[in-house]
N, C-alpha and C positions, 0 to 999 in steps of 0.2 A: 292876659294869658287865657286863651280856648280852656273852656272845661272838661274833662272825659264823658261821653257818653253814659248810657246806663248800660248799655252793648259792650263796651271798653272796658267798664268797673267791672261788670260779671266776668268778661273774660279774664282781666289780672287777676281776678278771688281765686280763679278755678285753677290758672296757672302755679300761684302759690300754694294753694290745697295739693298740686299733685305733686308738689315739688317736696312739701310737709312729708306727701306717705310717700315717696322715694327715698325722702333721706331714714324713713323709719325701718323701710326696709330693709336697706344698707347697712345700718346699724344691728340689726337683728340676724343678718350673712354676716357681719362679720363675726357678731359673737358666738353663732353658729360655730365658724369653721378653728375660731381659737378654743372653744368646748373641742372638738374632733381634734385636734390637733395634740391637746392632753391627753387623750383617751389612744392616740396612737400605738399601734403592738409593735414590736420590734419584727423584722423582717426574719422569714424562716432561716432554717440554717443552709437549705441549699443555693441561696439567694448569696452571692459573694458582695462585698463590702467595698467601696469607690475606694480605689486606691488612686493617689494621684502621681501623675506621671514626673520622672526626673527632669529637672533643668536637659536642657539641647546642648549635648556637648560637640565636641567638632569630632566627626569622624576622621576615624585612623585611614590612611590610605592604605588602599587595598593592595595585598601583597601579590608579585607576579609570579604566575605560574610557574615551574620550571617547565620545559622544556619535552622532560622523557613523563611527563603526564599530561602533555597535550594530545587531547583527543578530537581536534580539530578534521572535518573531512581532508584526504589528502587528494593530489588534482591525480588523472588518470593519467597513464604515459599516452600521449596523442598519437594516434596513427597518420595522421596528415597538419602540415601547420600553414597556415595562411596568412600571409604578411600586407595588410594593411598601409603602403604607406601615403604619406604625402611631401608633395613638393616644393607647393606656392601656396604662400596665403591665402586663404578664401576671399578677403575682403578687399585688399589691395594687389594679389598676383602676382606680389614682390616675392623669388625666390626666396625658401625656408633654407637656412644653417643647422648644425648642429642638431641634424636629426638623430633621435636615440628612442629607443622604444618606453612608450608611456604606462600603457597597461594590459595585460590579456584577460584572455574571456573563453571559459571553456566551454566547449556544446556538446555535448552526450545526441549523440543520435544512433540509429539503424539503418544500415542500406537498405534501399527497396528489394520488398520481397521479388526472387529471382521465381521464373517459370521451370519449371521441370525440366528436365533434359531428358530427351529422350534420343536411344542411341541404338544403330540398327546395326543389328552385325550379320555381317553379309558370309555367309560360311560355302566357300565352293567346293566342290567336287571334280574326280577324276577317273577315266576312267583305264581300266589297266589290261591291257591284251593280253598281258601273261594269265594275270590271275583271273582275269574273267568277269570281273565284279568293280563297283564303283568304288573308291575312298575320297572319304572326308578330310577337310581340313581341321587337323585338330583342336582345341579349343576346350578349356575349361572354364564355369561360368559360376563356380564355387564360392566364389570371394565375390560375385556381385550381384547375385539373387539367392533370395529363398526357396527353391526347389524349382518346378518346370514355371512358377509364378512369372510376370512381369515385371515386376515390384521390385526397384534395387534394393539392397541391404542398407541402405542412407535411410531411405524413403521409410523403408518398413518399420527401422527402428524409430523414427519417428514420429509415425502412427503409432505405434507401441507405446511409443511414452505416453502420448494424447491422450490413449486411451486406459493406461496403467495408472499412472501417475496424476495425469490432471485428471483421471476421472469423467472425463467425456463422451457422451453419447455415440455412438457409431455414425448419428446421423449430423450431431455438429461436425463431430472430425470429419466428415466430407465436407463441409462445409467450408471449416477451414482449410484444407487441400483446393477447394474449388478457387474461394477466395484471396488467399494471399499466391497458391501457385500456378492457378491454373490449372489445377488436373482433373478429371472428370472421373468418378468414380464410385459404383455403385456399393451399397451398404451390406451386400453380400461378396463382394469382394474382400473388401475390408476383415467380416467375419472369416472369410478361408485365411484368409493372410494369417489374422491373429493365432486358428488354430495351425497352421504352419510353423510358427514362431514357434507356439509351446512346445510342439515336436523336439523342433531342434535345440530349443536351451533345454529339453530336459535334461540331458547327460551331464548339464554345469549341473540343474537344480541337485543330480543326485551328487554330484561331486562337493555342494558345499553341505549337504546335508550327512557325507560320510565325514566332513574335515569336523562339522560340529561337534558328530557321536566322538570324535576322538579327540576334542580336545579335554585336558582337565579341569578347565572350568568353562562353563558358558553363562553368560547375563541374556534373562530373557525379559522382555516387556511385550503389552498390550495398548492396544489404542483402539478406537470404535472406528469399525468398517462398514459400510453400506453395500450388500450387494442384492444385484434386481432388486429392489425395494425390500428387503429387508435388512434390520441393522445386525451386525455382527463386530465379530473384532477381531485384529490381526495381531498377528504376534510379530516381534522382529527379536533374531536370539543372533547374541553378537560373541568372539573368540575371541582370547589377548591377542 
């Protein structure tokens, strides 16, 4: 049997030596951490305490709704329905039996934005021997413009809103006239129109503002209003 080197014996001495202060250390961690482990404080009081959880029991089956508390979305009534059918198998072309309908499928849309109508009215004249002088074809235009304007009363009112209600700039609301109807129309137009409008509903504004003073109670509230860049707030006062 080969003898070990003196290369060999050093290295086994050294191996053992570090193997000695490993285990010396180990022993001196661990008495370390069972000293800390005596010396332990009890955990504060806002610190909550492991509770452990209950055995898995089998869930109850869940109870059905009734009925008059479903708050499920309801379908819309459809203005138009389209029927799908078929006839013959796709795969073999063998005539389908017993057809019945399988599922529907509802689609919310908007017709395309329609262009403006624009409507000429052709007003003639006559002329009268007797009396001397032209007449006109009579013609009232009361119920479909706002004053000598263009602007039918559809249209105006909803520029109105645009600009009452959404809040939009004189110069989107052309904007959007230009782009969903096609109508071309300048941002000084627009501004006659609006003051045209206030005109004419004044007489509702004073008519709900006398039903208010008279009634015996009124609720009034506030909400935050921006006008031309500054903020404000508008009230809205409401009658039983």
């Amino acid at each position: 049997m080969p003898q070990p080197s003196l290369e060999q014996s050093q290295r086994g001495l050294e191996l053992r030596r570090d193997e000695t202060l490993l285990t010396s250390l180990r022993n001196s961690w661990v008495a370390r951490i069972q000293e800390l482990e005596k010396q332990k404080t009890p955990p504060p009081a806002f610190v909550k305490a492991d509770v452990k959880k209950p055995a898995t029991q089998e869930k109850k089956p869940r109870k059905k709704r009734e009925a008059q508390y479903n708050r499920a979305r309801k379908r819309s009534v459809p203005t138009q329905i389209v029927d799908h059918r078929i006839v013959e198998c796709p795969d073999c072309h063998l005539r389908l039996g017993g057809i019945s309908l399988a599922r529907s499928r509802e689609v919310i849309d908007v017709p395309p934005p329609s262009v403006v109508e624009v409507t000429e009215h052709r007003i003639y004249k006559g002329w009268c021997s007797s009396c001397q002088k032209w007449h006109e074809a009579p013609v009232d235009f009361g119920e479909q413009v706002i004053g000598q304007g263009r602007i039918g009363v559809r249209l105006a009112s909803m520029i109105a809103y645009l600009r009452t209600v959404m809040r939009l700039p004189l110069r989107q609301v052309r904007e959007v006239l230009r782009t969903l109807h096609g109508f071309e129309v300048s941002v000084g137009e627009l501004a006659e129109l609006l003051h045209r409008i206030k005109e004419y509903a004044q007489p509702v504004l004073d008519g709900l503002k006398a039903a208010i003073r008279a009634s015996p109670a009124v609720q009034a509230d506030e909400t935050g209003w921006r006008e031309d860049g500054s903020n404000g707030y508008i009230w809205s006062v409401s009658t039983p």
